[in-house]
C-alpha positions as CSV (number, residue, x, y, z in Angstrom):
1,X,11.9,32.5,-22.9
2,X,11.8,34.7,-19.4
3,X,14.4,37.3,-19.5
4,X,15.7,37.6,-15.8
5,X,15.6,41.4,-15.7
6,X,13.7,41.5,-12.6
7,X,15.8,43.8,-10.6
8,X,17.7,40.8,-10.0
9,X,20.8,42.4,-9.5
10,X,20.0,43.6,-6.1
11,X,18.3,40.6,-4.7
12,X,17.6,42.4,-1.2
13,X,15.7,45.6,-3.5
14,X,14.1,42.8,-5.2
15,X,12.0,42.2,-1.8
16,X,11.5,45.4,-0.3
17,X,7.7,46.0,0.5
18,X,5.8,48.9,-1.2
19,X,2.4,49.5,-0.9
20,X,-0.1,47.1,-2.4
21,X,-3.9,48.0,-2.8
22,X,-5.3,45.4,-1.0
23,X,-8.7,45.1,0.7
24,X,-7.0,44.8,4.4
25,X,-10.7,44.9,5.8
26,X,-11.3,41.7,3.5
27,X,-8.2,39.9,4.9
28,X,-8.8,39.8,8.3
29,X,-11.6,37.2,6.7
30,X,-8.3,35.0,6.6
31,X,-7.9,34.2,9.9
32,X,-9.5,31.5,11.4
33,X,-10.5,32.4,14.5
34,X,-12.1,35.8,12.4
35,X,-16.0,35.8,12.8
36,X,-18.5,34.8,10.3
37,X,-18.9,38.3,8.8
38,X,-15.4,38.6,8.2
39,X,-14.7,35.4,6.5
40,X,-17.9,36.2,4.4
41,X,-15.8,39.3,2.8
42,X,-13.7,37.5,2.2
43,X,-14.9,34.9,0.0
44,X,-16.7,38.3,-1.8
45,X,-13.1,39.4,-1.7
46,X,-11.8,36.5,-3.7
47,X,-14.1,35.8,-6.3
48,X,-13.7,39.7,-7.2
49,X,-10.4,39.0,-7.6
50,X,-10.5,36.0,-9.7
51,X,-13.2,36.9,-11.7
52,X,-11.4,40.9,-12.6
53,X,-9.6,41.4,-15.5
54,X,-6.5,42.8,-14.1
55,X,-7.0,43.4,-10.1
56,X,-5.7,40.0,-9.6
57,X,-2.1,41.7,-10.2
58,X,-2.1,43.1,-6.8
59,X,-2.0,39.4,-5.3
60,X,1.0,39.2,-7.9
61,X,2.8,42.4,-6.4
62,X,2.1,41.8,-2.7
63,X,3.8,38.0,-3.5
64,X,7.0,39.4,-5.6
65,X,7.6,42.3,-2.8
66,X,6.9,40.6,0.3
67,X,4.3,42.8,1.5
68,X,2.6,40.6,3.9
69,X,4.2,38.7,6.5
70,X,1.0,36.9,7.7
71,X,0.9,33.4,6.0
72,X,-2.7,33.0,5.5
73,X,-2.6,36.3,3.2
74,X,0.4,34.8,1.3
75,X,-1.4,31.7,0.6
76,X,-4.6,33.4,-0.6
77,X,-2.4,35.3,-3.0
78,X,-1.0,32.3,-4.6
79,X,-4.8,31.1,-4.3
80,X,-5.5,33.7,-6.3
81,X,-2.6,33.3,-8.9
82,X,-3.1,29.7,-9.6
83,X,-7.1,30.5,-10.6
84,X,-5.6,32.6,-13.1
85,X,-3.3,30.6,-14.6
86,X,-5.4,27.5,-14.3
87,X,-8.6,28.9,-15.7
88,X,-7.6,32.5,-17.2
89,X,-4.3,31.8,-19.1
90,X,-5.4,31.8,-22.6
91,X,-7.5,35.5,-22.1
92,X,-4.6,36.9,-20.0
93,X,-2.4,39.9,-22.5
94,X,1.6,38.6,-23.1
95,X,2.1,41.6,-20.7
96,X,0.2,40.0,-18.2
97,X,1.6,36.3,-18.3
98,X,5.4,37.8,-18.6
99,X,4.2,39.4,-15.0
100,X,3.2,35.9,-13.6
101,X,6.8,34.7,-14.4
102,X,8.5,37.6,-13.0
103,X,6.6,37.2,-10.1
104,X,7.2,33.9,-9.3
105,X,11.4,34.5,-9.7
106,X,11.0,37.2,-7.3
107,X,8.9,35.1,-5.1
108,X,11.8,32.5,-5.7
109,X,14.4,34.9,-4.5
110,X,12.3,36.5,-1.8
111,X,13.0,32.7,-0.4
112,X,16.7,32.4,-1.2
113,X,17.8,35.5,1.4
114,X,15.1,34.3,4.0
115,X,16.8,33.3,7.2
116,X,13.4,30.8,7.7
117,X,12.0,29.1,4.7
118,X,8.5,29.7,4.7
119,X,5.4,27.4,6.1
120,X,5.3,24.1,4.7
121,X,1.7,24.4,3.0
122,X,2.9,28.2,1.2
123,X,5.9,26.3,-0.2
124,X,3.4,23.3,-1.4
125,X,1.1,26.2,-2.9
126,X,3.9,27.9,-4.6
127,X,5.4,24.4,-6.3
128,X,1.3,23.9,-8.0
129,X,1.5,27.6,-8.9
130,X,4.9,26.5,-10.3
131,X,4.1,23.5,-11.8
132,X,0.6,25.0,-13.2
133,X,2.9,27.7,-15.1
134,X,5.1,25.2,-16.6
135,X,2.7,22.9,-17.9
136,X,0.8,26.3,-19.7
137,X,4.1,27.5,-21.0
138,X,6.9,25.1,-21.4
139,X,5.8,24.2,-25.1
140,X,5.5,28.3,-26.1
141,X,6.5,30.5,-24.1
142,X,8.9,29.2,-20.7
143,X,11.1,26.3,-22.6
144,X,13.9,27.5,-20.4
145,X,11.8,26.9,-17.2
146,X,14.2,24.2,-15.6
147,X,17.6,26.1,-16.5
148,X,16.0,29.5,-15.1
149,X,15.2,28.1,-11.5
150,X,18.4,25.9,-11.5
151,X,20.9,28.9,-12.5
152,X,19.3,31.1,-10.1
153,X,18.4,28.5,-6.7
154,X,21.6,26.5,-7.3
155,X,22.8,24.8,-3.8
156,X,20.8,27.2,-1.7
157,X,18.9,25.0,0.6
158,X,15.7,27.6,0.4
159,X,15.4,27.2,-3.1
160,X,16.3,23.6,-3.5
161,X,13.4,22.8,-1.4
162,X,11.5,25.3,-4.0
163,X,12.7,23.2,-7.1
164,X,12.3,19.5,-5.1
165,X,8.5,20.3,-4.6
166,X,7.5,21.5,-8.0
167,X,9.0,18.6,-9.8
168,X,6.8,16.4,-7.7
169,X,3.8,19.0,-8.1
170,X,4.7,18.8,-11.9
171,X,4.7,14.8,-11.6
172,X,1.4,15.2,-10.4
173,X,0.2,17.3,-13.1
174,X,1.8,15.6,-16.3
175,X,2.7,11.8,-15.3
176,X,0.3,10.8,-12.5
177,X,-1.8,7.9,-13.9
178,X,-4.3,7.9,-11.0
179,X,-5.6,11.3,-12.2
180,X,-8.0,11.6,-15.5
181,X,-7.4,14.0,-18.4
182,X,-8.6,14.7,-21.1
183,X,-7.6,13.3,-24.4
184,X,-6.4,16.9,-25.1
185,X,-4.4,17.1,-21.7
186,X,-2.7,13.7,-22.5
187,X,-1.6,14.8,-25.6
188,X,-0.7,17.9,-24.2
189,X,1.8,16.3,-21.1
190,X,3.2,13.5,-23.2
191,X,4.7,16.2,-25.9
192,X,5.3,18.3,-22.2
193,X,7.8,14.6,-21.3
194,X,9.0,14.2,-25.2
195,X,10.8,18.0,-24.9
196,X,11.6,17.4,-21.1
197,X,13.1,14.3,-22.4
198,X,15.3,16.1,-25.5
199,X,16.1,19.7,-23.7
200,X,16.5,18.9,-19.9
201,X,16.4,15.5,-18.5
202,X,19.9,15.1,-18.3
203,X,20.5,18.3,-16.5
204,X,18.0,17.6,-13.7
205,X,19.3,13.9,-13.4
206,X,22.8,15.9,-13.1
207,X,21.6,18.5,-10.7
208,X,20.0,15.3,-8.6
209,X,23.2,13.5,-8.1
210,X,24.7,17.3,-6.7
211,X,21.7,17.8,-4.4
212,X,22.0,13.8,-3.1
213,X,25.6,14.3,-2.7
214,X,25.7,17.8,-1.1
215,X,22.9,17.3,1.6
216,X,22.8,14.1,2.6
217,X,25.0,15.0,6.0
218,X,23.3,18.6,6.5
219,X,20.1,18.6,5.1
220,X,18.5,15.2,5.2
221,X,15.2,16.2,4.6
222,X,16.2,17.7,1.1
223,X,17.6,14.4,0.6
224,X,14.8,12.4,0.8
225,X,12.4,14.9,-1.1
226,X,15.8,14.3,-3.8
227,X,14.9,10.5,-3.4
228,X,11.2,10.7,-3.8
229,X,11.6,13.3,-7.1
230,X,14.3,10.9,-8.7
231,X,11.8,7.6,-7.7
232,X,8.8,9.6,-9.5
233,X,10.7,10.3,-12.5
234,X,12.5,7.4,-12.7
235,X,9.5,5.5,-14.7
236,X,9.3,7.5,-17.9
237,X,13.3,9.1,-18.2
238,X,15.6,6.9,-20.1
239,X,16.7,4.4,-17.0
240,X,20.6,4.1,-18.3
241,X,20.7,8.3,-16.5
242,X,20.4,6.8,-12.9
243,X,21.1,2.7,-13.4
244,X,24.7,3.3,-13.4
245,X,27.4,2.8,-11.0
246,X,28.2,6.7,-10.1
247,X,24.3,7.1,-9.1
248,X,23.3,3.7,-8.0
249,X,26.6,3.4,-5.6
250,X,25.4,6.9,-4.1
251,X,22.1,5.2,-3.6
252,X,23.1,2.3,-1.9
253,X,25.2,4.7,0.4
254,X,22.2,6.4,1.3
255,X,20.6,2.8,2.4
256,X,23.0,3.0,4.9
257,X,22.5,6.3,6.8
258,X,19.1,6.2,9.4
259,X,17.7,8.7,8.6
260,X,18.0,8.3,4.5
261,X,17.6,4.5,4.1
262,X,13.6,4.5,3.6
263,X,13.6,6.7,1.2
264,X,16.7,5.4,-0.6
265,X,14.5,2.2,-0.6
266,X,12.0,3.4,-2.4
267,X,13.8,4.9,-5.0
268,X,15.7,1.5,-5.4
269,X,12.1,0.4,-5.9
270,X,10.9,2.7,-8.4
271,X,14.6,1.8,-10.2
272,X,13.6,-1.9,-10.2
273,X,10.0,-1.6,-11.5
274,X,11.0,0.2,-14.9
275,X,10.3,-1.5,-17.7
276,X,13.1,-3.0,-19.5
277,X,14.6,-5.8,-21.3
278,X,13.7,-9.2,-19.4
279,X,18.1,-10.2,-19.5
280,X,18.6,-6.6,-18.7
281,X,16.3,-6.3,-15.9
282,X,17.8,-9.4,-14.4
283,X,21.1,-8.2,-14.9
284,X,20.2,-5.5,-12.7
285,X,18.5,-7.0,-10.2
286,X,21.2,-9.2,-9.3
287,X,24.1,-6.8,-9.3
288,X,22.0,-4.7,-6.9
289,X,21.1,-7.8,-4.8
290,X,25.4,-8.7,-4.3
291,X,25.9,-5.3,-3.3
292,X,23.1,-5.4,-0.7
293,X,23.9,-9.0,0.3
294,X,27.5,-8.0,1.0
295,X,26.7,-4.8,2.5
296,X,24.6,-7.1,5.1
297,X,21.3,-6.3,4.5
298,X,20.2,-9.5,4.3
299,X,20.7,-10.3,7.7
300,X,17.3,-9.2,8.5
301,X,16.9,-11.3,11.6
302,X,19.9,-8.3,12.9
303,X,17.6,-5.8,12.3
304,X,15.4,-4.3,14.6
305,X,14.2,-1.0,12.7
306,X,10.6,-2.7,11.9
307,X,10.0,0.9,9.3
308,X,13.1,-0.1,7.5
309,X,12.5,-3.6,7.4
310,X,8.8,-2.8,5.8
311,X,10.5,-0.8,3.4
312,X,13.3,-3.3,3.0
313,X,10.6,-6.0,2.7
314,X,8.8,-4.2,-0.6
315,X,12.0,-3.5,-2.3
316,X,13.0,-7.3,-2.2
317,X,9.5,-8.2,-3.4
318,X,10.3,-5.5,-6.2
319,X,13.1,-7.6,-7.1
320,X,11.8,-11.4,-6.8
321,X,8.2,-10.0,-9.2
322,X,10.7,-8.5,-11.3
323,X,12.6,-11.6,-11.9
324,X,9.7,-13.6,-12.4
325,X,8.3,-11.8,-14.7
326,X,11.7,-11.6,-16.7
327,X,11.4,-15.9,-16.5
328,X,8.2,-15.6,-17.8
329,X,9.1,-13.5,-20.6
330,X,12.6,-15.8,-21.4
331,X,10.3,-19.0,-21.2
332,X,7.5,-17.9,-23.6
333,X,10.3,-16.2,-26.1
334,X,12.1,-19.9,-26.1
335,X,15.4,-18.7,-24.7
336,X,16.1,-21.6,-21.9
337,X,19.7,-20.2,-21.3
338,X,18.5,-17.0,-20.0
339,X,15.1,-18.4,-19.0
340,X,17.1,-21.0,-16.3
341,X,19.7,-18.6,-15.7
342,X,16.5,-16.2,-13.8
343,X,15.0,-19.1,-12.1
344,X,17.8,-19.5,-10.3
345,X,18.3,-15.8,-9.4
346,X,14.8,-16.4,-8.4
347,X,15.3,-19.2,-6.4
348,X,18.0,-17.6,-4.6
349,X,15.7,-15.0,-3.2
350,X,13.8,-17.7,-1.7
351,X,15.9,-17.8,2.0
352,X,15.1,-14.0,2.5
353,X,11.3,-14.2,1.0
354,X,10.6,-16.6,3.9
355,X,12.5,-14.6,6.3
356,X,10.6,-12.0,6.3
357,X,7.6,-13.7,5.2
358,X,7.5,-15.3,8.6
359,X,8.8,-11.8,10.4
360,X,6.6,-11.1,13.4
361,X,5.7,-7.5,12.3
362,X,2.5,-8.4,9.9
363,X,3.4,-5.0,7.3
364,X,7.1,-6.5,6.7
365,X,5.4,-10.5,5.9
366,X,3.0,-8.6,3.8
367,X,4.9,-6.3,1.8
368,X,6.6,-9.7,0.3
369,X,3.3,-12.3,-0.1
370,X,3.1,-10.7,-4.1
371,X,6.7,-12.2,-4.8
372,X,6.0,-15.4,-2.9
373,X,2.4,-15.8,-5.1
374,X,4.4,-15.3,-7.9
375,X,7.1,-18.0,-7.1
376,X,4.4,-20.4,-6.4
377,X,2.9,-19.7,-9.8
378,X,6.4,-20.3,-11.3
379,X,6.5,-23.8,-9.4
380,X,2.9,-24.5,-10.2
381,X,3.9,-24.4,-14.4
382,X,7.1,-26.6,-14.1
383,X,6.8,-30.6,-15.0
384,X,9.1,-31.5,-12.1
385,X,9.6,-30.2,-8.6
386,X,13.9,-30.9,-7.6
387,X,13.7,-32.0,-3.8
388,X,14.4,-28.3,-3.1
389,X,11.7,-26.9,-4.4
390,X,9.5,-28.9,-2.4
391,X,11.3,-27.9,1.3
392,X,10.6,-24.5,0.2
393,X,7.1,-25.1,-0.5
394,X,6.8,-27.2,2.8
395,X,8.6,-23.8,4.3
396,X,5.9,-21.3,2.9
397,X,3.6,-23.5,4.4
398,X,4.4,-23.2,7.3
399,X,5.0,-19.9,7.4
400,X,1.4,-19.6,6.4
401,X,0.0,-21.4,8.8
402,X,2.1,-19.5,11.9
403,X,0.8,-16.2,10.5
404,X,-2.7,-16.8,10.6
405,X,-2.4,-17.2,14.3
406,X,-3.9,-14.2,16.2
407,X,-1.7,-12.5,18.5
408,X,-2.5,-11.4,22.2
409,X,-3.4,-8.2,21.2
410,X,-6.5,-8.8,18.7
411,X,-9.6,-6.9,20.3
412,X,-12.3,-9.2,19.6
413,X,-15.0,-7.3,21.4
414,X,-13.9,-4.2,20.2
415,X,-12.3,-4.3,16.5
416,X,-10.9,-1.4,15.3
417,X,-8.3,-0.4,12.5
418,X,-5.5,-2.7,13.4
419,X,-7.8,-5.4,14.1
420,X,-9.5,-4.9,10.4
421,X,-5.6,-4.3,8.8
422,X,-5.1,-8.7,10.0
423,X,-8.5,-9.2,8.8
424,X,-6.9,-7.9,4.9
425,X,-3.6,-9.3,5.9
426,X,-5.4,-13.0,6.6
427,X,-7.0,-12.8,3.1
428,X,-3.4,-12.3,1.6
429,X,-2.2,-15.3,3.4
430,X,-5.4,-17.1,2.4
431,X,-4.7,-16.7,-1.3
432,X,-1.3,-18.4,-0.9
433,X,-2.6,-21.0,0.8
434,X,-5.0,-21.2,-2.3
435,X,-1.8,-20.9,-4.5
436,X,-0.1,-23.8,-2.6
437,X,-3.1,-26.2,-2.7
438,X,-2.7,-26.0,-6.8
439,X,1.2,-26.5,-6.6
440,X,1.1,-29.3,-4.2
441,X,-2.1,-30.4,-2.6
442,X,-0.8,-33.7,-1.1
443,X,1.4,-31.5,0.7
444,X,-0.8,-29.2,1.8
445,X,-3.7,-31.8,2.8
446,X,-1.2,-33.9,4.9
447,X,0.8,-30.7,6.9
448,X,-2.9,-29.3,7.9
449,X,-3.6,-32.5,9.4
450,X,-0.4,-32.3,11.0
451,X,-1.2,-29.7,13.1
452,X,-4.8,-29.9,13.3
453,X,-4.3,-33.4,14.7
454,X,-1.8,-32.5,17.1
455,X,-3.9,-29.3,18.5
456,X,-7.1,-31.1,18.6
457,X,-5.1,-33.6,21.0
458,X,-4.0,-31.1,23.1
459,X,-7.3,-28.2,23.3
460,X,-7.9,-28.0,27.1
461,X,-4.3,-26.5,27.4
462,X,-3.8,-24.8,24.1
463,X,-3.8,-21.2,23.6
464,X,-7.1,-20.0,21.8
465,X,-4.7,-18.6,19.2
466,X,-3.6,-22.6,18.1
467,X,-6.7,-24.0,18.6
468,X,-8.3,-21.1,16.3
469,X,-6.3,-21.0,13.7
470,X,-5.9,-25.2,14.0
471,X,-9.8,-25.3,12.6
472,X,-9.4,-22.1,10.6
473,X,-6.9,-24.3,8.6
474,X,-9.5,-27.2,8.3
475,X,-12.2,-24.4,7.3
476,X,-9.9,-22.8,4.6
477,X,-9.0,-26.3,3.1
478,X,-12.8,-26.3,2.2
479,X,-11.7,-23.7,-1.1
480,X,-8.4,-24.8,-1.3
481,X,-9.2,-27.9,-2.6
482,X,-12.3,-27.2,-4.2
483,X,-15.2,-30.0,-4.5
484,X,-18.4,-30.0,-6.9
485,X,-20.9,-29.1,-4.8
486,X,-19.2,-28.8,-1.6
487,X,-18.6,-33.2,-2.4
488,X,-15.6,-33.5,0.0
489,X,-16.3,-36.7,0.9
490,X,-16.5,-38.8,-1.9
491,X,-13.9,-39.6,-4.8
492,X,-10.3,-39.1,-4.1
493,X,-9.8,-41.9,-1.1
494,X,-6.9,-40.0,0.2
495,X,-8.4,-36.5,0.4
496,X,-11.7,-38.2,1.8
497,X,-10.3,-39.8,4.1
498,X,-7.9,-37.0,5.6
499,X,-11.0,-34.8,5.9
500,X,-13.3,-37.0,7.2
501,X,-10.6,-38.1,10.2
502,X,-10.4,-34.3,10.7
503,X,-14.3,-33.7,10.7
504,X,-14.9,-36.5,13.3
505,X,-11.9,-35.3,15.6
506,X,-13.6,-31.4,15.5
507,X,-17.0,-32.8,16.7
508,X,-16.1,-35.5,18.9
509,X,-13.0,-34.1,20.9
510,X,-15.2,-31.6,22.9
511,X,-13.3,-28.3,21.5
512,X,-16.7,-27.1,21.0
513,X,-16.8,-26.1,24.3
514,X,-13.7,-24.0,24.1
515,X,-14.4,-20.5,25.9
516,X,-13.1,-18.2,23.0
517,X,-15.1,-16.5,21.0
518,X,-13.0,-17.3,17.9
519,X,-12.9,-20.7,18.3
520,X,-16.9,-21.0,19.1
521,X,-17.6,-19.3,15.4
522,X,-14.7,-21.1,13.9
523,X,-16.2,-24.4,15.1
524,X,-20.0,-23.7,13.8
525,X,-18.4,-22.2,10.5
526,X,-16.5,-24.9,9.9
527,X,-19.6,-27.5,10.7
528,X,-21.7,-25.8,8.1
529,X,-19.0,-25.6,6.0
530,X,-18.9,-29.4,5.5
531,X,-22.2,-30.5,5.9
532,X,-21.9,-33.2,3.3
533,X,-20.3,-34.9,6.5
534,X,-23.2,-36.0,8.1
535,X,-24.4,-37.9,5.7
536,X,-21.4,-40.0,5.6
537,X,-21.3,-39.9,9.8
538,X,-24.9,-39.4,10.8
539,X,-24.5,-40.3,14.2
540,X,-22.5,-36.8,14.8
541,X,-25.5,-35.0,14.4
542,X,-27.3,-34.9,17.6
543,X,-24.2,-34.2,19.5
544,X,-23.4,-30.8,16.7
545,X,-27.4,-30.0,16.7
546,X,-27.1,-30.0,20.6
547,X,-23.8,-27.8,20.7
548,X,-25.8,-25.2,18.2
549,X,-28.7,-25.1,20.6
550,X,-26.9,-24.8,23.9
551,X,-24.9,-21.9,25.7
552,X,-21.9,-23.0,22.8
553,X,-24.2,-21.4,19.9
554,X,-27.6,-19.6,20.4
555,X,-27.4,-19.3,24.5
556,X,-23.6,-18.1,24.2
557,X,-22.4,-15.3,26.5
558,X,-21.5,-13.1,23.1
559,X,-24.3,-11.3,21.4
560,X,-21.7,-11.7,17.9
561,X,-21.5,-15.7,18.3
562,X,-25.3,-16.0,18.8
563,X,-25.8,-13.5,15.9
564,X,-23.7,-15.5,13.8
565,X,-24.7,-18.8,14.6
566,X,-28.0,-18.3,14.5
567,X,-27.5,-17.6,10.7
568,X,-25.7,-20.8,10.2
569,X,-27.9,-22.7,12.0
570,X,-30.1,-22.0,9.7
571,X,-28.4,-22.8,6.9
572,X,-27.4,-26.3,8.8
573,X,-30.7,-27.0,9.2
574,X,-31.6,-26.4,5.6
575,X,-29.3,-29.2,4.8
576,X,-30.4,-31.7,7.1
577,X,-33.8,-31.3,6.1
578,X,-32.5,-33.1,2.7
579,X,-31.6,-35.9,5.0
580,X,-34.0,-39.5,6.6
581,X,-36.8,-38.4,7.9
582,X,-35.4,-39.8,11.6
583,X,-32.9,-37.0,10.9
584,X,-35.7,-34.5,11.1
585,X,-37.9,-35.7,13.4
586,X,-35.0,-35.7,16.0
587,X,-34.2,-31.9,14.8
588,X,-37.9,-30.8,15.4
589,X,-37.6,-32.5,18.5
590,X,-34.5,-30.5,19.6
591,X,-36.0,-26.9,18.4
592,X,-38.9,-27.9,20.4
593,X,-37.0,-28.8,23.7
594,X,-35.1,-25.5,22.8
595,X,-38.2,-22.8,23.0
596,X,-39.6,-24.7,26.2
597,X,-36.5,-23.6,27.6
598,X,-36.5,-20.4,26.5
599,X,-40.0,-19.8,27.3
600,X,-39.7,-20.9,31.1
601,X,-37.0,-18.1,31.2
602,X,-39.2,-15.7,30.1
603,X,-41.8,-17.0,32.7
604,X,-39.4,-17.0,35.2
605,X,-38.3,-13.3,34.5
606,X,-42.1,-12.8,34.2
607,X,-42.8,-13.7,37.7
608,X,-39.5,-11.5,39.3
C-alpha cells in the first residue's frame, strides 16, 4: 500500500522545481517545427532512456517537481514512464516502483494548486500512465489505489478531471471487449473487477453521485466525463448501486439540463442494456419510461434539438430491444402472465417508435429501425394479428416507404459521405421492408401498388424523388417476396397478378423517359430485375429493347447510367436469348441498327 509521505504536507514545496539532468539539447527535438537533426536526437534521446536501467528516473523527477513548463517535454516524460511500467515493471527494484507511485501523487498534486489544468492530451497521457500502474499493482502492491487519489483529489475540479479520465483509461485497459488479450491478461483484469467489485465499487459509485451532484451547475464538462465513467462501468458492477431512485432521479434531472442531457442519455442507455432478470428488466424499463413520459419527453414532434433527439432516439430503442427480448425470454420459459404483461409495454412504445421512425433527420429514424425489426419479429411469431397490430404494421409501412425518398440535397454526380451514410441508411430500411413482407405480405404487396399506381399516373409532374423511390419499391418487392428462380409470375394468382399490372404500367406509361438519373437506372434495374415478364408479355419487348438502345440507356447524357446499363443490358439480353427465335432475330436486328448509328457518328466526327 503507498504510504503518502511524499512531502505532502506542504503541497506548494511538493512542486518546486530543482534541477533535473536532462538532455535539453535532445528536447528541443520535441518541438515540431524543430529540424530534422533535432527530432533525430531525440528519438536517440528516448530510446536511451527507456532502454537504461535507472536514467529513466529523471523523466520521473522532472514530472513530480514541475521542472518543465513546455508541454511537449511533459508528455515525453510520461512517454517515457508508461514504457517502463508497461514493458519494464517486473525488472524494476521495489525502490524503483515505490518512486513511480510517489511520482504520480506529486504529479497529482502539482495539478490540484494549478490555476490552469494542464493540455487536454498530458491529462489523457497521465490517466494510461495511471491506469497502466493500477492494473500492474492493484492485486500486490497498490490495493488502496482508488482510496489514495479520492482522499487526496476530493472535490477539486483539477483532480476530479484526473480521477474521471483514468477510470475510463482503466475501462479501456481491463473491460474493453473490442481489444484482444491474452488468456493471461483476461485472467489477470477479471480478478482486477472481482477485488474492485469487494474493496471499492461502492465507494466510487458513492463518490459518482457527489461529483454528478456537485458540478452539474459549475462544471458541466466534469459532468458528462461523470456520465460517460458511470455508463462504462455500469455493465459489469452490481446494477442495484445506480438503478435506484436517489441515482436514477439525479439522472433523469440531468436529461433535463442542455448541456447534460446527451450524456445523461447515454448513461440511461448503458443502464438499460445490463443484463438482468427478463420481469426485472421490464420493471425497469417502464418505471423509467413514466417518468420520461411525464416529464414530456415524449413529445418529440416539440423538440427541435436534432443531437438530443438522435440520442433520445437510441435510448428508446434501448428500451423497446430490451423489452422484446424480456418477451422472448417469458414466452420460451412458459410464464404467459409476465410474457403478455411485456407485450404490451412493448406495444405501447409503438406511437413513439414511429414518431421518430418517420423524423425527417435520417440519424434519429435510424437509431430506432433495431427496435422496430424486433417488434416485427415479435408480430411475425404470433398466431393472430388484433386489428391494431395491423394499423401499426400498415403505419411502419409507410413510414418505410416515405424514408426511402431522396431529399433535395442528394448529390448524384458527386457522392460523398453523406450521400454514402443514405445509401447504409436505405439498406436499414430495406431489411424492414424484408421483415414486413414475412409478417404481412398481402399488406405489403397491395400498399406498394398503392403508390406505385398512383405515381406512375401522375410521372410528367412528379418530383424525381416519388417517381424514384415509386419503382425502387416495385424493384425491392423483387426479394421481399422471394420467387424460385426469380418465377414472379406464375403461382400465387394474387401476387402474379399485382406484379404483372405493375410491370406493364413501368414500361408502357413512358416514365422511361424521365430526365433523372435515378429514375433512368431505377427503370433498367428494375426491367432486368423481372425478366421472367416478357415471357408472359412479349409484346413489351421491342419498346424496353428500344429504350436500352436509345439516349434513355447506352446514348444517355450520364457516363454512370450508360456504365450501368450497359452491364444490364447485357444480362437482359442473356435472357432473351432463352426466348422464340422471332425474339432474337428482332434483337440482332436492333444491335445492328444501333452500331450503324454509332458508326455514322464516328464518320461524321471523322470528317469535321
Amino acid at each position: 500500500c503507498l504510504s503518502l509521505c511524499l512531502s505532502l504536507s506542504n503541497p506548494r514545496m511538493a512542486c518546486q522545481s530543482v534541477a533535473a539532468v536532462m538532455d535539453e539539447q535532445a528536447l528541443l527535438g520535441l518541438n515540431p517545427n524543430a529540424d530534422a537533426r533535432y527530432r533525430q536526437r531525440a528519438m536517440a534521446y528516448f530510446e536511451q532512456l527507456k532502454e537504461s536501467q535507472d536514467a529513466w528516473e529523471v523523466c520521473a523527477e522532472a514530472l513530480a517537481k514541475g521542472i518543465y513548463n513546455d508541454d511537449h517535454v511533459k508528455f515525453f516524460c510520461f512517454q517515457v514512464l508508461e514504457h517502463q511500467i508497461k514493458f519494464r515493471h517486473a525488472g524494476l527494484s521495489a525502490v524503483q516502483q515505490q518512486l513511480i507511485r510517489e511520482t504520480l501523487m506529486k504529479w497529482l498534486q502539482c495539478q490540484l494548486m494549478n490555476n490552469q489544468p494542464e493540455k487536454p492530451f498530458i491529462r489523457n497521457k497521465a490517466a494510461q500512465v495511471f491506469a497502466l500502474t493500477f492494473v500492474m499493482e492493484y492485486l500486490t502492491l497498490w490495493p488502496k489505489f482508488f482510496f489514495d487519489i479520492l482522499s487526496l483529489v476530493g472535490l477539486n475540479p483539477h483532480g476530479v478531471d484526473i480521477y474521471l479520465r483514468t477510470l475510463m483509461a482503466i475501462d479501456a485497459e481491463v473491460v474493453d471487449r473490442d481489444i484482444l488479450h491474452s488468456p493471461e491478461e483476461t485472467r489477470r483484469n477479471t480478478l482486477i473487477k472481482d477485488g474492485m467489485r469487494e474493496q471499492c465499487i461502492p465507494h466510487l459509485v458513492e463518490s459518482w453521485f457527489q461529483i454528478l451532484q456537485t458540478y452539474q451547475q459549475s462544471h458541466p464538462e466534469l459532468t458528462c466525463q461523470c456520465l460517460e465513467v458511470v455508463g462504462a462501468y455500469v455493465s459489469w458492477i452490481d446494477l442495484n448501486l445506480i438503478a435506484n431512485d436517489r441515482f436514477v432521479n439525479l439522472l433523469l434531472s440531468q436529461m433535463s439540463v442542455e448541456e447534460l442531457r446527451e450524456e445523461a442519455c447515454d448513461c440511461l442507455f448503458e443502464i438499460i442494456n445490463k443484463g438482468m432478470d427478463p420481469v426485472d428488466k421490464t420493471k425497469l424499463v417502464e418505471s423509467l419510461c413514466q417518468v420520461l413520459q411525464s416529464a414530456g419527453f415524449f413529445n418529440v414532434e416539440q423538440e427541435e434539438d436534432v443531437d438530443f433527439l438522435a440520442k433520445f432516439s437510441r435510448l428508446v430503442n434501448g428500451m423497446g430491444q430490451s423489452l422484446v427480448l424480456s418477451w422472448t425470454k417469458l414466452a420460451k420459459a412458459g410464464n404467459v402472465k409476465d410474457a403478455a404483461e411485456t407485450l404490451q409495454a412493448v406495444e405501447a412504445k409503438v406511437p413513439l417508435l414511429l414518431q421518430l421512425l418517420v423524423h425527417e433527420d435520417d440519424d434519429i429514424s435510424a437509431n430506432i429501425v433495431g427496435f422496430c425489426y424486433e417488434y416485427l419479429h415479435v408480430l411475425k411469431q404470433l398466431p393472430q394479428l388484433t386489428d391494431q397490430q395491423k394499423t401499426n404494421i400498415e403505419a411502419v409501412m409507410l413510414a418505410v416507404m416515405k424514408k426511402l425518398t431522396y431529399d433535395d440535397e442528394y448529390n448524384f454526380e458527386n457522392e460523398g459521405e453523406d450521400e454514402a451514410m443514405f445509401v447504409e441508411y436505405r439498406k436499414q430500411l430495406k431489411m424492414l421492408l424484408d421483415r414486413l413482407a414475412q409478417v404481412s405480405p398481402e399488406l405489403l404487396l397491395e400498399a406498394v401498388r398503392r403508390v406505385f399506381t398512383n405515381t406512375m399516373q401522375n410521372w410528367q409532374t412528379a418530383p424525381f424523388m416519388e417517381v424514384e423511390v415509386a419503382i425502387r419499391l416495385l424493384y425491392m418487392l423483387g426479394e421481399a417476396l422471394p420467387a424460385s428462380h426469380g418465377a414472379h409470375f406464375s403461382g400465387d394468382t394474387a401476387k402474379t397478378s399485382a406484379l404483372q399490372d405493375m410491370m406493364r404500367t413501368l414500361v408502357s406509361c413512358g416514365v422511361s423517359s424521365y430526365q433523372h438519373s435515378s429514375v433512368s437506372l431505377e427503370f433498367f434495374e428494375t426491367v432486368v430485375r423481372y425478366d421472367k415478364f416478357f415471357i408472359v408479355e412479349p409484346q413489351h419487348i421491342p419498346n424496353v429493347l428500344m429504350a436500352f438502345l436509345d439516349q434513355r440507356g447506352l446514348r444517355h447524357n450520364s457516363p454512370k447510367v450508360r456504365s450501368r446499363v450497359a452491364y444490364l443490358f447485357s444480362r437482359f439480353v442473356k435472357t432473351l436469348l432463352t426466348f422464340t427465335a422471332e425474339c432474337c432475330y428482332y434483337l440482332i436486328f436492333l444491335i445492328l441498327m444501333f452500331i450503324k448509328c454509332i458508326f455514322n457518328v464516328m464518320l461524321k466526327f471523322i470528317e469535321l
